[in-house]
N, C-alpha and C positions, 0 to 999 in steps of 0.2 A: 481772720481765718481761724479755721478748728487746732485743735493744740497739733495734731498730726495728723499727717497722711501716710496711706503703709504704700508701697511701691509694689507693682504687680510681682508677684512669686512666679508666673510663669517665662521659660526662656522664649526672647522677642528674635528671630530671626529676621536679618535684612538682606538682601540682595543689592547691589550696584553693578550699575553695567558701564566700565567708561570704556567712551572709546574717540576715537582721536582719526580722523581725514585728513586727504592732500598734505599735511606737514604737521610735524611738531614744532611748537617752541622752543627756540636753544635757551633756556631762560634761565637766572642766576639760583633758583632750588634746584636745577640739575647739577651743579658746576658745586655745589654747596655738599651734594651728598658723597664726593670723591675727595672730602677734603680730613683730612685728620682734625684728633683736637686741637692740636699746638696749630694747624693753621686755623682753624674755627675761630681762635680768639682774635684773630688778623681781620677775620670778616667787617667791612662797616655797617654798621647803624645808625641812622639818623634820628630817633624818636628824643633819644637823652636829653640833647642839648639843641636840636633843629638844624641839624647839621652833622654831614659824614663824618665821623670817629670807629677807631677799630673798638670791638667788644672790651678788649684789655683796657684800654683808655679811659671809657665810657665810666662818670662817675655817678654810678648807678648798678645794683642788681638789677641787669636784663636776662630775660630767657628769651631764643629763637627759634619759633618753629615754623618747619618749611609744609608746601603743598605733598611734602613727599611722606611728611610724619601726617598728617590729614588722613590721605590714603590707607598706609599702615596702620593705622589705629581705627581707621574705620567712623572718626567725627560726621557725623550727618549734618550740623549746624554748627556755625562759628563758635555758638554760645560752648559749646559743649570743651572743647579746651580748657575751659576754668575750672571742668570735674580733675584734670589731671596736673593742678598746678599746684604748687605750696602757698601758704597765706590766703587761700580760699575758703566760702567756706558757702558752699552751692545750694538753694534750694529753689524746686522747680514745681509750684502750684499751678501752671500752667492757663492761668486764667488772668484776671487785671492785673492781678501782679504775675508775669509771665516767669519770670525768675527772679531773685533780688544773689546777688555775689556778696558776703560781708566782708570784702578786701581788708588784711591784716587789724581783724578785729572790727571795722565802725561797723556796725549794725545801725539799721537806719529804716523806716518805714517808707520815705519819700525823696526820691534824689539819690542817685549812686555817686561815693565819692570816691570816683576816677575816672575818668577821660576813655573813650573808645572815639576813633580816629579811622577815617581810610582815606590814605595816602596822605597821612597829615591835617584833614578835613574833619574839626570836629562832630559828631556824631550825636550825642548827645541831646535829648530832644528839648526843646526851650521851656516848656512846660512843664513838666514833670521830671527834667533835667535826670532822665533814667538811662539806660543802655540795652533795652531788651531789641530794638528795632534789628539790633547784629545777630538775632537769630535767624532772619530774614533774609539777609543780605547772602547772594550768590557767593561760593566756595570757588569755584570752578576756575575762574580768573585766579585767583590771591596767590601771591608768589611766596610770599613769609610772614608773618606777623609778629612784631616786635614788642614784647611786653617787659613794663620798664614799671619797676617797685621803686616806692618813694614819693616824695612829695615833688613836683613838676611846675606847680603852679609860679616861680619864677621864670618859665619860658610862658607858657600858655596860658594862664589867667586861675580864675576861678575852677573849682569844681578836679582839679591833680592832686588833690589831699593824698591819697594811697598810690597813687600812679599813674601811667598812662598804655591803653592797648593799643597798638597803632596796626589798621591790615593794609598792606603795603600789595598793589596788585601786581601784573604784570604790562605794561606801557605799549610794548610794540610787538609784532609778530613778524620773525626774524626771514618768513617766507612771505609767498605772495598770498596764500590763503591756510586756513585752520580753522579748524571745530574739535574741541573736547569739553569734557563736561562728565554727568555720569546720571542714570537714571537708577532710581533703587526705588524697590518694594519688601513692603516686611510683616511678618505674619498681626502684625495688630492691626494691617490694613492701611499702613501711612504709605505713600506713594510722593516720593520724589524727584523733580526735574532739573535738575541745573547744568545749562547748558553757556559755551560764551563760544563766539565765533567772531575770528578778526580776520582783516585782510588790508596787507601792505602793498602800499603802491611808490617806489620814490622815499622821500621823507614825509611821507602824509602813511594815516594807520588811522584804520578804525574800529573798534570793539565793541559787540554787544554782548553781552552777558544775562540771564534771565534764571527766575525760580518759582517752580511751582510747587507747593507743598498741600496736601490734604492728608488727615488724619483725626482719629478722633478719641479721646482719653480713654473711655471708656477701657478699651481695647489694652492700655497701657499701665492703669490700674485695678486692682481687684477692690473694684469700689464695695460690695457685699461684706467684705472682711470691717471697714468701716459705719458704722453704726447710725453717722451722720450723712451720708454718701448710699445709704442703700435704697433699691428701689423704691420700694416699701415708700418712700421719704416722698418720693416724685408723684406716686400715681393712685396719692392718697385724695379722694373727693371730698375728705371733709376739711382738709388742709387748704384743696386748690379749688374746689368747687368746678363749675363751667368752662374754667380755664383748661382744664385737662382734655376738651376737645378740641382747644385752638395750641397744633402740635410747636408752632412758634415759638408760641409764649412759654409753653409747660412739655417737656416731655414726658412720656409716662415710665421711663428710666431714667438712670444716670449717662447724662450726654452731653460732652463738651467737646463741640468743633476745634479744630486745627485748622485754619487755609491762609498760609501763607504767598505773597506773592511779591514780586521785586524785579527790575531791570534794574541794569548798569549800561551805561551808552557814553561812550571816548570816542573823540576824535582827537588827533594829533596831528603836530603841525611843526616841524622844524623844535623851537625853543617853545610852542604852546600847545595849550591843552583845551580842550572845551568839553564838561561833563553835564550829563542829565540823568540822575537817578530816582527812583521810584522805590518804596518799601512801604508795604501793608504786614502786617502784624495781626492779625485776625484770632482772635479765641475766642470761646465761652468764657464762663465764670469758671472753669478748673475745679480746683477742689478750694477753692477760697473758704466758702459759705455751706454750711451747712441744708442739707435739701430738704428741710422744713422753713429756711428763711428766705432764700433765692435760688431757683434754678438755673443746675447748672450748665444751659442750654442759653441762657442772657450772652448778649452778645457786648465784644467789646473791642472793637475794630481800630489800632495804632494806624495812623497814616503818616507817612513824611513824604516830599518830594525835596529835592535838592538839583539847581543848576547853577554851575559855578565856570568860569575859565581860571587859568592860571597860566602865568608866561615867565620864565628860569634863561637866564642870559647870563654870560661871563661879560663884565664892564671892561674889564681887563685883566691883568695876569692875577692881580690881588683883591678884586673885588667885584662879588655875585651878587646880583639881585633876584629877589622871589617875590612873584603878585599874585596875591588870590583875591578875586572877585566874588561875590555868591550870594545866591537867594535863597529861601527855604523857605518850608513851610511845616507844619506840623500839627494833629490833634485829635481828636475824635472824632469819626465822622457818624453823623447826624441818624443813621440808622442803628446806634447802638443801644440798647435798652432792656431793662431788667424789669422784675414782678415781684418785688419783694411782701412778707406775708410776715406775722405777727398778732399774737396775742394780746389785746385791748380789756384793759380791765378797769371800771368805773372805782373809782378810787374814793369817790366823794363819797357826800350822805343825802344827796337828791338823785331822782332818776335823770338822765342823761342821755341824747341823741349823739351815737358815734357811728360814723360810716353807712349813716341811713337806720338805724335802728335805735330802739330806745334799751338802754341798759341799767338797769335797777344796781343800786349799792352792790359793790361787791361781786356782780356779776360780768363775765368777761366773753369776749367772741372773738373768732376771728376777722383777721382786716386784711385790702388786700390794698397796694398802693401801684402802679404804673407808670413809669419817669423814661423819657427819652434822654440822650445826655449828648454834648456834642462842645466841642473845644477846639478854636481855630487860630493859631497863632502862625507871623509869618516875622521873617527877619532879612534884612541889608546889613550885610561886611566888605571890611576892604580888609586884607592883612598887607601890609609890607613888609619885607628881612633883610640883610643885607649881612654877609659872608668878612671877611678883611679877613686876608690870611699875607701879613706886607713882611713875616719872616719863615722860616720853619716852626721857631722855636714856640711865637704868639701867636693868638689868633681871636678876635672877636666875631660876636656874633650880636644884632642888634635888628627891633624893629618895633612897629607899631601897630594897631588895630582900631578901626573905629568900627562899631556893632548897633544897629540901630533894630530895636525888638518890638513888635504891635501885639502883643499879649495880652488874653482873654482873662479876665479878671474870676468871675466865678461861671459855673457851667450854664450852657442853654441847657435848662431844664420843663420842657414840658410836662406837668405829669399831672395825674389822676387819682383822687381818693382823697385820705380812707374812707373802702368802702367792704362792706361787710359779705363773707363770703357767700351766706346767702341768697344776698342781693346782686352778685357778681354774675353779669350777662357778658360772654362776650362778644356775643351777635350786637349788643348795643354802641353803636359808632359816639353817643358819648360820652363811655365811659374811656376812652381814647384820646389822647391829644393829638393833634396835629403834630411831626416831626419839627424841631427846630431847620427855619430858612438857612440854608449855605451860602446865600450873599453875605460878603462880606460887609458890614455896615460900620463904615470909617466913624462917625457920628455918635455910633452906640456910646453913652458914658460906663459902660463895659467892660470897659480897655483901658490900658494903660501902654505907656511909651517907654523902654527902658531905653537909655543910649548907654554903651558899654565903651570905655577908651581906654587903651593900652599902652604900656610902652616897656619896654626892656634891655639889655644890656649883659649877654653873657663874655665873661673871660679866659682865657685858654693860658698859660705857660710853661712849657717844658724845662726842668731844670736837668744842668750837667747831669747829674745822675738819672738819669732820664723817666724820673718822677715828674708826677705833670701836678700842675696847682687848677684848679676852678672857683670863679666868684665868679656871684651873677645877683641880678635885684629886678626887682619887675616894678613898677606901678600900674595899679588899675583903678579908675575911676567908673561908678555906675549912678547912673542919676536917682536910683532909688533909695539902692543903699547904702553912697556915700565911696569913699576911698582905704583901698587894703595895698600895704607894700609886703612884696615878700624877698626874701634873702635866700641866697644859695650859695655854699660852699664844701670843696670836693679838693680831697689828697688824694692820689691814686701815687702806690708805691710800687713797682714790678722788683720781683726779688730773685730771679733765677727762673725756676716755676713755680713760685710760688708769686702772687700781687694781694696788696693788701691797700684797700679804700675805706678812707674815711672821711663820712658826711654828714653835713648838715643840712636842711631845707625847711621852709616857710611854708605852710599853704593856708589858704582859705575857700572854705566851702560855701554858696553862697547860700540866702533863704530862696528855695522851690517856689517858684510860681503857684504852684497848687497846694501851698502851703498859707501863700501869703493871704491870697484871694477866691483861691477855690474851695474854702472849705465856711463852716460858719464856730461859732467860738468853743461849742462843746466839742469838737473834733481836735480842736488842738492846733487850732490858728492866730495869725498875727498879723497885719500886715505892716509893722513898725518890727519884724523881727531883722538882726542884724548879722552877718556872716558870721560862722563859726571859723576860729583858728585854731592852726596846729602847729604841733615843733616836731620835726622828727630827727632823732640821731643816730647813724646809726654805722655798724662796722663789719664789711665784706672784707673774707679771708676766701682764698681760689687758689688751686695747684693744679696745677694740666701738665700732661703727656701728651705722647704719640697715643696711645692706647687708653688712657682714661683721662677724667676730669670729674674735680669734686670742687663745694664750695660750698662755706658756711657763711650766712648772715644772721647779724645779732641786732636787734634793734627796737627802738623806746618810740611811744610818740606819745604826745600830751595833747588832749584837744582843750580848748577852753573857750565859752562862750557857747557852748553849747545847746542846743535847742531843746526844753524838757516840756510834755504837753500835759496841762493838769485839764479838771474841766471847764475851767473860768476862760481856756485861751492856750498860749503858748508865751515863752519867754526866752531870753536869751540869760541863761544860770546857771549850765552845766560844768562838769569836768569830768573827762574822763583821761582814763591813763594805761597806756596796753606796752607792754615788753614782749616779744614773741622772738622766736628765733626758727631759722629753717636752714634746709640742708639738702646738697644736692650731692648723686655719686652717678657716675656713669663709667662702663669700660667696653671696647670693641673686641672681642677676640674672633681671629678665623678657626674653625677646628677641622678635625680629619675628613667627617660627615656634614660637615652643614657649609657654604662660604663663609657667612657670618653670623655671628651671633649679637647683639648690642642690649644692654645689660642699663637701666636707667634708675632711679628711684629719688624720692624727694620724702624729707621727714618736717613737717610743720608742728611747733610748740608754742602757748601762747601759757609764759613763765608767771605773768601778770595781768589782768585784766581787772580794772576798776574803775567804777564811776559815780558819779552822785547820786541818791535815790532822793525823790520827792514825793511829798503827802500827794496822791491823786486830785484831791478834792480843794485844798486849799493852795497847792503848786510851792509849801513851803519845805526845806532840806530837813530831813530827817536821818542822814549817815549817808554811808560808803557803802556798796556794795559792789557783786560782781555784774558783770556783759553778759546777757544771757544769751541763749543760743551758739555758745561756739565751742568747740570741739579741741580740750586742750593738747590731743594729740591727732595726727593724723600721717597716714604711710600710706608713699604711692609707691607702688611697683610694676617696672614693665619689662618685658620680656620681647626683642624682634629677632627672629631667627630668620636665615633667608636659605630655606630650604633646598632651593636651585636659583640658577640664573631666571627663573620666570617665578618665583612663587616665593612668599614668606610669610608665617605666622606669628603673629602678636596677640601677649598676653599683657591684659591690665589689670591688675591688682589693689584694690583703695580699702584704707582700714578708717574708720573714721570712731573718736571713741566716745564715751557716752555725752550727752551736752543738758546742762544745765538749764532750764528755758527760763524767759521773761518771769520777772513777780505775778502777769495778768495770765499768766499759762497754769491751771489750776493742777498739769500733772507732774511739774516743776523737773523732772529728767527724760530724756529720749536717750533709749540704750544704744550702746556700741553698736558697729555690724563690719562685716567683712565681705565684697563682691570683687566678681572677677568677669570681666569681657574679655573675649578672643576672637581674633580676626584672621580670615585668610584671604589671599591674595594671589591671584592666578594671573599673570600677565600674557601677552601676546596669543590670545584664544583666537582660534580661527586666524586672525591675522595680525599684525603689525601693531601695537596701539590700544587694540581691545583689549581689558582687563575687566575681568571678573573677581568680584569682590562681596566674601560669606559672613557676615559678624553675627554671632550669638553673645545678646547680651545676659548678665547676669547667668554667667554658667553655671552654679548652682543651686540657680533658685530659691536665694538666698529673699525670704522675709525681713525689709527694713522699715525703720522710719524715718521722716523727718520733722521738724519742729515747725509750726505755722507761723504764718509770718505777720508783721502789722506787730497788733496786741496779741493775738492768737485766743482771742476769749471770745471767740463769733456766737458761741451761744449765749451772752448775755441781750437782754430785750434791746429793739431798736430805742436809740437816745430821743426823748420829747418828738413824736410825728411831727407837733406842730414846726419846728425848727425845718423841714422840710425843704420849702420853700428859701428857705436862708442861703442854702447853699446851690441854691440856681438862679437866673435870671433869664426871663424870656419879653421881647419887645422892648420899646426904645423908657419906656418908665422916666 
């Protein structure tokens, strides 16, 4: 990607219309919003440890937010909660890389490290082991989402190094029929559906849920202000030649689709569940790529499907059993495909035929290449758990997993060229390949087999002073990579109002599927690479009231084993080491003119950031330096006023301050900036249940940037053409 993208300066107005038929749900974010602090902390969460425990308990920095804080804030996408969280650190290119979150410090090109989860169901897609598919996924259902800082991967395995987000939906509808959801339109032209409708019958329930998104960048940045992004770039003929009549392939502006789409579909059944979900992910190239190398009109289409059951039974007074069953699938589908373009320069000292022309010494042309891309991976799990709670005071928690993965090793790549722009017809059918086949071909040597097996063992003990103790150890075993054990341990002290937790935890990140075998060795691959591990310590101080609640966390982690990409390959050689600290204040007051007023703010520091630097070229250590891309301060502030019984206005506030980028980012800082969103909210319009819903983003029209992602050096020349071929594979070969 380019070193930055500026974000549009004009205010984005949205509309949303919810509205709500035949019944609401009595559901537990209504029952949550009439609760004070001091009971807040009483709330259970099950993400921490795979099992109900109060917030207070929970040995873990969690934050909760409900479908009612969604609303008030005016989120359009799941994704978007992570602009208003502490230890975040958000950037949103909107293209193959859809977003990347650098959770408290790892910045990482390939593989998000932490968990995204709905209803306990990892999420996380097998290949590319990312989290953007959650931009996708229907709002409309989600009753609270439970976000849990720390390393996790002694409950859940692999890939909890930073954490875990868990969307936790709504299960039953407490009537006999309902519909809500909300439709919004907004002046950049995005247009959104999400709709879910259940209807209870008995102890049987069933729920659909659906989304439709279209939108498109253009609209949302002032692509003209960037120099690599201007039209100019797209609907130049000597760049793109013949291709600027085939509007598919080339547009003659800057133009990157948005069309997301997804169901959710539950049945319920006494003590089970049976699910079938759908999530497409659809963009352009975003602002990735520079619009002299790829246009940003390429498509790049995420798919997943997931069907799963699961069955929750009491055995008896002291011991619960959990099964989840599930299929998936996940990858690129077969109509996604780019036009990449580049500069060709005869290097030798004989004349030379490149791309159909002959080029004398020294002299260069343009080329133009054509590639289809497509990635099909599908996976078999069993999870079991098991609950023992045989006093007050103890209690275990315990189970296993067996994961069997059929993962596409490098991409189906069909493609064409180099061919010289000149010579570039695209009326000529072959200068076109044929799409890669979506049979799936068990056969193909392709593919690889991971088996993934689990097992676990968490501890619970309350002492007389009604300090509670936690230990816990995981094993996992993967047939590729071998065996990682992780540790956990957790003091949780309640002190009056004030508790104080101290912990420790294990994690391991694993190597990315498209790490291992989807790339070829100048990209900075490996397929002998080994999980990264981490240590994290760290120490949550928290005071609650009736009226407020604040809570500071201080905390270290060490990664080691690290994965550093030189051009020979990739290795496991790293270390890095991040100290960060954050800080939450909140207070409720009523006043004379308003019901209420609620008062939030979160402060993120990152004290420490350092890691190994290596030579590019020979992958050998040459010092210490800093994390590039993060922001060593950062301030959130919100503001909900509830102006009447039917209406209330929020204000968000994010200060993010200057960041240092990558060594391969040649402008080496991205300045500070300061933006604010406001939202209002009109309930009970025309009737019952209807709310109307106004967000103007960036209220002042505030000019930012942000840092590119990857290396962020997208204008250096495409690496060796001929390697091209390396990191695709098409037919049985």
């Amino acid at each position: 990607m380019r070193s930055t993208f500026r974000v549009l300066g004009v205010i984005n107005l949205s509309f949303l219309l919810m509205t709500a038929s035949w019944a609401d749900d009595d559901t537990q974010f209504q029952q949550l919003m009439n609760l004070n602090f001091e009971q807040l902390m009483q709330v259970k969460v099950s993400t921490v440890s795979n099992r109900p425990e109060s917030l207070a308990d929970a040995p873990a920095t969690v934050i909760v937010l409900t479908q009612d804080d969604f609303q008030k804030r005016g989120y359009q996408d799941l994704s978007q909660i992570f602009d208003d969280l502490p230890g975040m650190e958000m950037i949103r290119p909107y293209g193959d890389s859809y977003y990347v979150n650098y959770m408290r410090g790892y910045r990482y090109t390939i593989g998000s490290p932490y968990l995204v989860m709905i209803d306990g169901v990892i999420m996380n897609t097998m290949y590319f082991s990312i989290t953007t598919p959650l931009a996708a996924f229907p709002m409309s259902h989600v009753e609270r989402v439970e976000v849990v800082y720390g390393p996790v991967s002694s409950v859940y395995g692999a890939n909890a190094s930073m954490g875990v987000v868990n969307i936790i939906t709504r299960k039953q509808c407490q009537k006999n029929n309902s519909l809500d959801g909300h439709v919004g339109y907004g002046t950049d032209d995005s247009f959104i559906s999400d709709l879910s409708y259940c209807h209870q019958s008995g102890d049987y329930g069933f729920r659909f849920t659906t989304r439709w998104e279209d939108a498109n960048l253009n609209k949302r940045i002032d692509n003209e202000q960037n120099y690599w992004l201007q039209d100019s770039r797209y609907n130049d003929r000597q760049q793109w030649g013949d291709f600027l009549d085939e509007a598919p392939l080339v547009a003659d502006h800057f133009s990157s689709y948005l069309g997301h789409r997804s169901f959710d579909a539950r049945l319920f059944s006494g003590h089970g569940e049976l699910a079938a979900q759908y999530l497409m992910l659809d963009s352009g190239y975003g602002t990735i790529y520079p619009g002299d190398r790829i246009p940003a009109n390429s498509t790049w289409p995420r798919i997943q499907y997931n069907i799963y059951s699961k069955y929750h039974i009491e055995l008896n007074d002291q011991l619960t059993s959990k099964t989840l069953l599930r299929y998936r699938f996940d990858g690129i589908t077969n109509d996604s495909h780019d036009l990449e373009a580049w500069n060709e320069t005869n290097q030798t000292n004989e004349t030379i035929n490149i791309g159909g022309i002959d080029l004398e010494p020294g002299q260069s042309a343009r080329m133009l290449h054509f590639s289809y891309w497509q990635t099909q991976n599908r996976g078999w799990s069993l999870f079991q758990d098991f609950e023992y709670n045989p006093q007050k005071a103890w209690s275990l928690v315990a189970g296993f997993k067996y994961e069997y993965k059929d993962l596409q090793k490098a991409y189906d790549l069909p493609n064409s060229g180099p061919i010289a722009v000149s010579l570039a017809d695209p009326t000529n059918s072959s200068l076109f390949p044929e799409p890669p086949s979506t049979a799936f071909d068990y056969s193909n040597r392709n593919r690889i087999i991971w088996r993934d097996k689990g097992v676990y063992l968490q501890g619970k003990y309350q002492l007389p002073d009604d300090s509670v103790v936690n230990a816990g150890v995981r094993v996992d075993n993967n047939s590729s990579y071998g065996t990682a054990t992780t540790l956990r341990l957790g003091y949780v002290k309640p002190m009056g109002q004030y508790i104080v937790k101290l912990l420790y935890g294990e994690a391991f990140q694993e190597p990315v599927p498209r790490s291992l075998y989807g790339a070829w060795t100048g990209s900075g691959s490996d397929p002998t690479l080994d999980p990264e591990q981490s240590k994290t310590m760290e120490m949550h101080v928290s005071r609650t009231t009736s009226q407020t609640s604040q809570w500071l966390s201080l905390y270290g982690v060490e990664s080691s084993n690290t994965v550093i990409n030189f051009t020979g390959g990739a290795r496991n050689a790293g270390v890095r080491d991040v100290i960060g600290l954050d800080y939450y204040f909140s207070i409720k007051k009523s006043v004379p003119w308003l019901n209420e007023v609620n008062f939030w703010s979160y402060a993120s520091f990152y004290l420490k950031e350092k890691e190994d630097i290596f030579d590019l070229a020979s992958g050998d250590k040459i010092g210490r330096g800093r994390i590039g891309d993060l922001a060593h301060q950062k301030y959130y502030l919100g503001m909900t006023s509830s102006l009447s019984n039917d209406s209330s206005l929020t204000l968000i506030g994010r200060y993010v301050s200057k960041r240092n980028t990558v060594a391969t980012n040649p402008l080496g800082e991205i300045p500070s900036y300061f933006v604010m969103d406001a939202n209002y909210v009109l309930n009970n319009v025309a009737n019952a249940g209807l709310t109307l819903s106004l967000k103007v983003e960036n209220l002042f029209n505030k000019d930012y940037f942000n840092p590119g992602v990857r290396d962020a050096n997208a204008g250096e020349p495409l690496v060796d053409t001929s390697l091209i071929n390396d990191i695709g594979f098409s037919g049985d070969n």
